[in-house]
C-alpha positions in Angstrom: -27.6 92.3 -7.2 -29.5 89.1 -8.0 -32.6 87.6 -6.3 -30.5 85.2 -4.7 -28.0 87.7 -3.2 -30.7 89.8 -2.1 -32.7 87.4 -0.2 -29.4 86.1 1.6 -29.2 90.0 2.7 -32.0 90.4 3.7 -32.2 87.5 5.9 -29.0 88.6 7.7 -29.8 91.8 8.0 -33.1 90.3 9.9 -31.7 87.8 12.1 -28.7 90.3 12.9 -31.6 92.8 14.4 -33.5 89.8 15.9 -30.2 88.8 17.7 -29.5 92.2 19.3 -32.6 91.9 21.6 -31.2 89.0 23.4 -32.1 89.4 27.1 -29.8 87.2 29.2 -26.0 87.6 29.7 -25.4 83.9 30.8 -26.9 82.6 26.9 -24.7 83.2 24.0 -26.8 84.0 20.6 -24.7 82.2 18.0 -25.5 83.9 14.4 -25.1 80.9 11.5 -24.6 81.8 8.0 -24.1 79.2 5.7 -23.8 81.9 2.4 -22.9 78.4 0.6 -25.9 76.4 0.9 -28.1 79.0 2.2 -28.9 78.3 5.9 -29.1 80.9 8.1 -30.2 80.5 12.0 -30.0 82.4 15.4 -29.4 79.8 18.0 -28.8 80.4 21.6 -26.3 78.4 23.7 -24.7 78.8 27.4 -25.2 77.7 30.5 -28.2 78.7 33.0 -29.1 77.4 36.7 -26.3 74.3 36.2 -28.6 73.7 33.2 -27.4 73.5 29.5 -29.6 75.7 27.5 -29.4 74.7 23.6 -32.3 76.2 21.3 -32.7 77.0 17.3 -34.6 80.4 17.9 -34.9 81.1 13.9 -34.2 78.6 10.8 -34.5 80.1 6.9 -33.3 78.6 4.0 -33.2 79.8 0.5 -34.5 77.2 -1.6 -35.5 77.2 -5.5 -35.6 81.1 -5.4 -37.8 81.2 -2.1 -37.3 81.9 1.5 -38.2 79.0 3.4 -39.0 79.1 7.2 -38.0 76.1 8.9 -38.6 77.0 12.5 -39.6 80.4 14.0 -39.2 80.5 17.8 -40.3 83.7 18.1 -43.7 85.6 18.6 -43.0 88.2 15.2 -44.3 86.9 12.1 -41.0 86.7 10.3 -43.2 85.4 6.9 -44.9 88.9 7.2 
C-alpha cells in the first residue's frame, strides 16, 4: 500500500468512527469521500425545530503527500 492509499484509509476509517457517535435522530451525518481528489468530510444535514440544520463537522484533504485539516468541528484533536 502506498502513502497515499494509506492516508486516504486512514482518514475513512476515522471519520467513519467519528460519524457513529452522532446523537440526534432528526440530523442525517452525510460521509463524503472524494477517493479522486482526496476530500473527505462528515457533514450533518436534516431538519430540527422547523429549522434547516447544514454544518461541515470535519474537512481533510490529502495534499502533496500530507493530511491537511481544513475545518475540525469537533472538541478531539484530530491532528493528534
Amino acid at each position: 500500500m502506498d502513502k497515499l492509499e494509506k492516508y486516504s484509509s486512514i482518514i475513512q476509517k476515522i471519520l467513519q468512527e467519528y460519524a457513529q457517535f452522532s446523537q440526534d435522530k432528526d440530523i442525517e451525518t452525510e460521509l463524503i469521500f472524494d477517493t479522486i481528489r482526496h476530500h473527505y468530510q462528515i457533514v450533518n444535514v436534516g431538519w430540527k425545530n422547523d429549522n434547516w440544520i447544514y454544518g461541515c463537522i470535519l474537512h481533510l484533504d490529502i495534499k502533496n503527500d500530507k493530511i491537511w485539516i481544513q475545518h475540525n468541528g469537533t472538541e478531539i484533536e484530530i491532528g493528534e
